[in-house]
MARGU-736287 format. One record per residue: x, y, z of N, C-alpha, C in turn; residue in one letter; residue number from 0. Coordinates in pm, 1 decimal. Atoms other than C-alpha are relative to their C-alpha. Last residue first. Layout:
REM residues N
R       nX       nY       nZ      caX      caY      caZ       cX       cY       cZ miti kolmar
R        X        Y        Z        X        Y        Z        X        Y        Z    A    NUM
...
//
This chain:
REM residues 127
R       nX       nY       nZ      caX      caY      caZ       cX       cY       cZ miti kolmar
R   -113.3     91.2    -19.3 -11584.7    992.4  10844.7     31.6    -38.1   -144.0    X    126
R    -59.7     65.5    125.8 -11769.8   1302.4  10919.0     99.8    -87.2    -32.2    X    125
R   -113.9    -46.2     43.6 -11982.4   1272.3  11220.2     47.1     -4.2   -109.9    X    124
R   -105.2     97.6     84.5 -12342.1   1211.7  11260.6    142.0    116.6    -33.2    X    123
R   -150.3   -125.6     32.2 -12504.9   1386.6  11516.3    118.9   -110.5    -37.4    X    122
R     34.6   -140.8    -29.5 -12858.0   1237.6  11564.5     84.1     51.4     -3.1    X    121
R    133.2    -68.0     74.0 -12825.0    897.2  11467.3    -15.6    135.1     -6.4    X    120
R     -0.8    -21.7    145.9 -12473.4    836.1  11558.5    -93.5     62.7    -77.1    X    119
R   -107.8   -114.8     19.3 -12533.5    932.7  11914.7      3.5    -21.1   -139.8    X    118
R     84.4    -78.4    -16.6 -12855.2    679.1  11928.3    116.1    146.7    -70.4    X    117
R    111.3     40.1    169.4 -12614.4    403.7  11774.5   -104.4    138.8     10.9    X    116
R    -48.5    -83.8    152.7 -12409.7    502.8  12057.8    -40.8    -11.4   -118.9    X    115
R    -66.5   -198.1    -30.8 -12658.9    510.2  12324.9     74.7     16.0    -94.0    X    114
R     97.9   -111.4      3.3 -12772.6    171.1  12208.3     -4.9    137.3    -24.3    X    113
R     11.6     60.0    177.8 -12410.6    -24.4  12180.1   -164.4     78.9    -72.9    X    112
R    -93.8    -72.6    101.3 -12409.4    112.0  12532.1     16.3     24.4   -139.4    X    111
R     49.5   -119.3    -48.6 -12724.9    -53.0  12665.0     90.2    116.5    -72.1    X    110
R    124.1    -23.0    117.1 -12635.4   -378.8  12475.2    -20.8    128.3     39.8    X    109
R    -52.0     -1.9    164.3 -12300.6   -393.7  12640.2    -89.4     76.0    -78.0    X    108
R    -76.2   -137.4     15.2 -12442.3   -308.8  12964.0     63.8    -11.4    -78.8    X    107
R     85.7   -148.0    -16.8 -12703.0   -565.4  12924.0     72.5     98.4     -6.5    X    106
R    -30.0    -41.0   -108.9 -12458.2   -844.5  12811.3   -117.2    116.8     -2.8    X    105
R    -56.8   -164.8      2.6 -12587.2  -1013.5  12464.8      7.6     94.8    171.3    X    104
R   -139.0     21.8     60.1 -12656.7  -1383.5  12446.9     44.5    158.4    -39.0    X    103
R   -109.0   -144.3     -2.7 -12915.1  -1375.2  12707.8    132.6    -29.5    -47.0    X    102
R    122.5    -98.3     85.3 -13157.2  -1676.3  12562.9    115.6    109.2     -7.9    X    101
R     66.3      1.0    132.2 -12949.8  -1977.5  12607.0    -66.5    104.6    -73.5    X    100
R    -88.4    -65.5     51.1 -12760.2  -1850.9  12922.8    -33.1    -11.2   -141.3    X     99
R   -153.0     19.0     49.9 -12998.1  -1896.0  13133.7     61.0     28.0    -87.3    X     98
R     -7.9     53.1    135.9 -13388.3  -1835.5  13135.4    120.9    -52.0    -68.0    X     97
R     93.6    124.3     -3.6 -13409.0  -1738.4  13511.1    -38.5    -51.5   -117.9    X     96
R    -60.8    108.4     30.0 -13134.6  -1493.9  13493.4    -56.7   -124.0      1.5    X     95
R    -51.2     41.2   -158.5 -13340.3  -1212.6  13677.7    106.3   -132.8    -44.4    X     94
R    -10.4    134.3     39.3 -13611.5  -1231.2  13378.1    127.8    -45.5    128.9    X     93
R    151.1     56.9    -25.5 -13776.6   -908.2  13549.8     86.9   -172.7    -31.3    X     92
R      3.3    -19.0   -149.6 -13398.4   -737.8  13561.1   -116.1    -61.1     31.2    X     91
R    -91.8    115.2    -48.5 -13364.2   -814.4  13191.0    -29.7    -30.2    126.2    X     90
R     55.0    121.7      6.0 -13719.4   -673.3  13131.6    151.1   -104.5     22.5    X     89
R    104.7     74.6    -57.4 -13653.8   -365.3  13327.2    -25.2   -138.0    -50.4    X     88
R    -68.2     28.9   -149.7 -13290.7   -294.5  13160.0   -102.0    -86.4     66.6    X     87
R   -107.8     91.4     45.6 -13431.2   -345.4  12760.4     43.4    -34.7    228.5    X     86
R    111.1    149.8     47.9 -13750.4    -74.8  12882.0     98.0   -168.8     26.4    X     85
R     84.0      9.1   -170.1 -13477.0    155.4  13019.2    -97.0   -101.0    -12.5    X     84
R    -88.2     74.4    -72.7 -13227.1     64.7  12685.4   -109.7      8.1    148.8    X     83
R     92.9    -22.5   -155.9 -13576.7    168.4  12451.0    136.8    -31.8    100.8    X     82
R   -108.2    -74.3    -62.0 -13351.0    133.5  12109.5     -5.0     56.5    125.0    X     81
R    -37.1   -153.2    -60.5 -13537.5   -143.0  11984.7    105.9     49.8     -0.5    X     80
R     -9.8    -75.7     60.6 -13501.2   -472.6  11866.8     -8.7    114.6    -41.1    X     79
R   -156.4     -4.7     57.3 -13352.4   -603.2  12166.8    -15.3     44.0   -181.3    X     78
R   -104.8    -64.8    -47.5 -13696.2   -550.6  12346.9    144.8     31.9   -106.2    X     77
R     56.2   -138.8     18.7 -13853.5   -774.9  12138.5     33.2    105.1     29.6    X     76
R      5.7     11.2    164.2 -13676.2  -1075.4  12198.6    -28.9    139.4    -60.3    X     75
R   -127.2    -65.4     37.0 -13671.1   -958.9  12570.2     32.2    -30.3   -133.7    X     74
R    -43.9   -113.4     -2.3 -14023.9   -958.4  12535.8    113.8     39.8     21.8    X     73
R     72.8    -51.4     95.5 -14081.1  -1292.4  12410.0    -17.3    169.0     -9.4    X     72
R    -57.2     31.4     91.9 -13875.7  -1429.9  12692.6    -43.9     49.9   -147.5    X     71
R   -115.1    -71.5    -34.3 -14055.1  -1286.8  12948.8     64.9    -19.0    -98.8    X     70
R     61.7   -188.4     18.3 -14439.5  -1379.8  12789.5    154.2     62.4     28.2    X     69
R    -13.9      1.9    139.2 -14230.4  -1745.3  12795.8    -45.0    149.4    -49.3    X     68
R   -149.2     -2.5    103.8 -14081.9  -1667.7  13133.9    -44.7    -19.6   -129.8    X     67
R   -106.4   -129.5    -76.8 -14417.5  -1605.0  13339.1    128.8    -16.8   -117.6    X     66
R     84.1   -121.9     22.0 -14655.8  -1863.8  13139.1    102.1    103.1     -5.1    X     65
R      3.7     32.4    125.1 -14417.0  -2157.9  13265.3      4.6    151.3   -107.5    X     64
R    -92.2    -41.7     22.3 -14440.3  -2001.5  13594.3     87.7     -4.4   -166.4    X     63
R    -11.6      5.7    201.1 -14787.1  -1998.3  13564.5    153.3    -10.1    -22.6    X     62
R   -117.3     64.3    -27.7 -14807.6  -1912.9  13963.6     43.1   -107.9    -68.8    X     61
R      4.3    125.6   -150.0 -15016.2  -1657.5  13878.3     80.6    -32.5     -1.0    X     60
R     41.7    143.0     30.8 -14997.5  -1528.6  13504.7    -54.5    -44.0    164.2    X     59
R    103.9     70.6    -41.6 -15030.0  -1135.5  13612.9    -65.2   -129.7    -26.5    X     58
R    -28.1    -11.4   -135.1 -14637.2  -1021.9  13588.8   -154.6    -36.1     72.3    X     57
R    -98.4     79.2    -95.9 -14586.6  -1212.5  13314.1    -28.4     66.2    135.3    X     56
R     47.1    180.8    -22.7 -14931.4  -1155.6  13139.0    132.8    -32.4     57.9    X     55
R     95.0     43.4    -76.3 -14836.7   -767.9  13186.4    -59.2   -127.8      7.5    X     54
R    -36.4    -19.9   -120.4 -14482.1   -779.8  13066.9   -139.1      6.3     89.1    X     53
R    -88.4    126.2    -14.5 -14578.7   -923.6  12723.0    -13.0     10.5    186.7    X     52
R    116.2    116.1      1.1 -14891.8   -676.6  12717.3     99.5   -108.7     45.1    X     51
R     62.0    -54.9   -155.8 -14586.2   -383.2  12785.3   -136.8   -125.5     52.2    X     50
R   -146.7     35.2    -64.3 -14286.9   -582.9  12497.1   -135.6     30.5    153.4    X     49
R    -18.2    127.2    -18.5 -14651.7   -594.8  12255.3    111.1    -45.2    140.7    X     48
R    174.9     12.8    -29.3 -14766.5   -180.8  12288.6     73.9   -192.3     22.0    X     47
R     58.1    -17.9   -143.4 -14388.9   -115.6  12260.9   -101.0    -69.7     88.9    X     46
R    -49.8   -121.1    -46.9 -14294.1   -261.7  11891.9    -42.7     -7.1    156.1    X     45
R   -149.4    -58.9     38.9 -14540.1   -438.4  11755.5     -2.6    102.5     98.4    X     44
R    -79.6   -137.4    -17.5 -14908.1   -617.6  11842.5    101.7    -17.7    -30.8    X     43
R    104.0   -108.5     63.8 -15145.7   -877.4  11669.1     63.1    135.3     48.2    X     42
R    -33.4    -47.3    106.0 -14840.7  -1132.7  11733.2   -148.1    114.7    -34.1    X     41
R   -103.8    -93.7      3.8 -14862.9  -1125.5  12104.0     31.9     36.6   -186.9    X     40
R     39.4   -124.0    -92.3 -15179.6  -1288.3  12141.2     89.2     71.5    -26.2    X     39
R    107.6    -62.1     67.2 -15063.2  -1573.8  11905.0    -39.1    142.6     57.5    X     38
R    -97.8    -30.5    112.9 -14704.4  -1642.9  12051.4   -201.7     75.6    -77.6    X     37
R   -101.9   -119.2     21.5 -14900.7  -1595.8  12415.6     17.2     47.5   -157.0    X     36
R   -147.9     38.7    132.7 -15139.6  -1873.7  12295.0     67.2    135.2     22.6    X     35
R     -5.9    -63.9     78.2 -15334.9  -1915.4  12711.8    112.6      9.9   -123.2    X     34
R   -140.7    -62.2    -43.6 -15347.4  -2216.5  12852.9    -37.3    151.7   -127.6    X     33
R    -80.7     22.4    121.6 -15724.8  -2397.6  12807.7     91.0    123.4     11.8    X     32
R    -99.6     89.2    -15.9 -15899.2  -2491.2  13109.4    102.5    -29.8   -121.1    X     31
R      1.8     57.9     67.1 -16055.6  -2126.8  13184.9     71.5   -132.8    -29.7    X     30
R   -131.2     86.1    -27.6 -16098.5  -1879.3  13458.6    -43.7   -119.4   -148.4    X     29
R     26.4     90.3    117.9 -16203.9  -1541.2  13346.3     58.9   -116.4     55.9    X     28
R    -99.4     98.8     73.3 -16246.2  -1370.1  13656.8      8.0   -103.4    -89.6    X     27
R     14.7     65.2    -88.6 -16589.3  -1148.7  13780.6    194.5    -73.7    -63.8    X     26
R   -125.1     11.9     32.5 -16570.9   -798.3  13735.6     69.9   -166.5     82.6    X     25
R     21.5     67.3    107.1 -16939.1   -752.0  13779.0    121.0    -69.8    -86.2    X     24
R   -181.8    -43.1     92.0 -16868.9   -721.0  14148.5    -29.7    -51.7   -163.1    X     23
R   -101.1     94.6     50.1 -17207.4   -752.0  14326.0     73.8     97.7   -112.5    X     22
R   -142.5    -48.9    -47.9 -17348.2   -439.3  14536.3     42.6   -151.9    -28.2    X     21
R    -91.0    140.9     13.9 -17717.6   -460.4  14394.0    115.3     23.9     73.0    X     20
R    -37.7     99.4   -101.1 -17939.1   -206.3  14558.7     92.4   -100.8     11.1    X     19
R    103.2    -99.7    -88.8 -18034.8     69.5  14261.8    111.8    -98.9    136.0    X     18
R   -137.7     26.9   -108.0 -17815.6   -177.6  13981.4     -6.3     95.2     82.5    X     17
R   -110.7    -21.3     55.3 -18074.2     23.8  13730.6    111.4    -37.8     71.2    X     16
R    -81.9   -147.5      9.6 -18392.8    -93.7  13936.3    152.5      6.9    -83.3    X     15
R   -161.6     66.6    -80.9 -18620.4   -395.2  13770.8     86.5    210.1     52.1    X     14
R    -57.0   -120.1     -5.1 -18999.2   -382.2  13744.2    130.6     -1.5     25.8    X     13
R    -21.2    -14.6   -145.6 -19121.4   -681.6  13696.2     98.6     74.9    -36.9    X     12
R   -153.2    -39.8    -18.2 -19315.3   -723.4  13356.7     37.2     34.4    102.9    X     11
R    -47.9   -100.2   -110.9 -19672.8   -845.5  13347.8    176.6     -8.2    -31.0    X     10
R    -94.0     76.6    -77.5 -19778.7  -1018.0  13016.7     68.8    102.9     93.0    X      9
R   -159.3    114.7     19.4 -20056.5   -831.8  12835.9     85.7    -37.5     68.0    X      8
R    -24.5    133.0     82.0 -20375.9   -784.2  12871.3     81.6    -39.5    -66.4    X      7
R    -97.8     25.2    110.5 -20350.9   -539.2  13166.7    -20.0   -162.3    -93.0    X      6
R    -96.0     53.6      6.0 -20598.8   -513.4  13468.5     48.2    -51.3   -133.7    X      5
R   -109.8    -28.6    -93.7 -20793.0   -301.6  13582.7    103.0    -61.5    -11.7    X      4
R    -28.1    155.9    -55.0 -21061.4   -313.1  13318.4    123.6     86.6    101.1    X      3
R   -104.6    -48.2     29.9 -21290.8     28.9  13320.6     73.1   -127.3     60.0    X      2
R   -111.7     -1.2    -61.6 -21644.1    -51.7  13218.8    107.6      2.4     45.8    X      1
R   -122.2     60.1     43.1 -21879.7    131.2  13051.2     89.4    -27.3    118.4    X      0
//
C-alpha cells in the first residue's frame, strides 16, 4: 500500500494571527456625505448628547460649519440642565461665534439663576 503525500483537497496558506503585520487597523472614515448632527444627536439626552455634541465640535476639522452647529445644539441642551460647569465650557467653546441670536441668556445670569434653583431644591424655605 501506498501512502499519498499529497492532500485532496484545496491547499490553504497558512496565515499568522497579525505575528509580523504592523499596519494601523484604525484607518479614517472619510466620506462625501456631511454628517446629520440633528439626527445623531437625537438618539441621546441629557449629558451623554451635550459630551458627543462637544466631541464632533472639537473633532469636525476645519468643518467650521460642522463646529458651531454640534456647538449650538449643545448650548440648547446645556440650558436645560442644571450642570452651570458643563453650561460655562460650552459658552467659552462657542466664544461668541454664533452672536447674539443664539445667547439670549448672560452666562453669569444663567449660572446664578442655577445655584439658586439648586438652593431652593434642597432647602426649601417657608414662604
Amino acid at each position: 500500500m501506498e501512502r499519498d503525500d499529497e492532500s485532496n483537497g484545496p491547499m490553504m496558506e497558512l496565515c499568522t494571527n497579525g505575528g509580523g503585520e504592523k499596519t494601523s487597523n484604525r484607518r479614517p472614515i472619510i466620506t462625501g456625505e456631511p454628517l446629520d448632527i440633528e439626527a445623531y444627536a437625537a438618539m441621546y439626552k441629557g449629558r451623554t448628547k451635550i459630551m458627543r455634541l462637544l466631541f464632533i465640535a472639537n473633532h469636525c476639522g476645519g468643518n467650521q460649519t460642522m463646529q458651531l452647529e454640534a456647538l449650538r445644539m449643545a448650548y440648547d441642551e446645556v440650558k436645560k440642565g442644571e450642570n452651570t460647569q458643563l453650561f460655562r465650557d460650552v459658552v467659552n467653546k462657542i466664544n461668541g461665534r454664533l452672536g447674539d441670536k443664539l445667547v439670549s441668556v448672560k452666562p453669569n445670569n444663567y449660572v446664578e439663576l442655577g445655584l439658586n434653583r439648586t438652593k431652593v431644591f434642597f432647602f426649601p424655605t417657608n414662604t
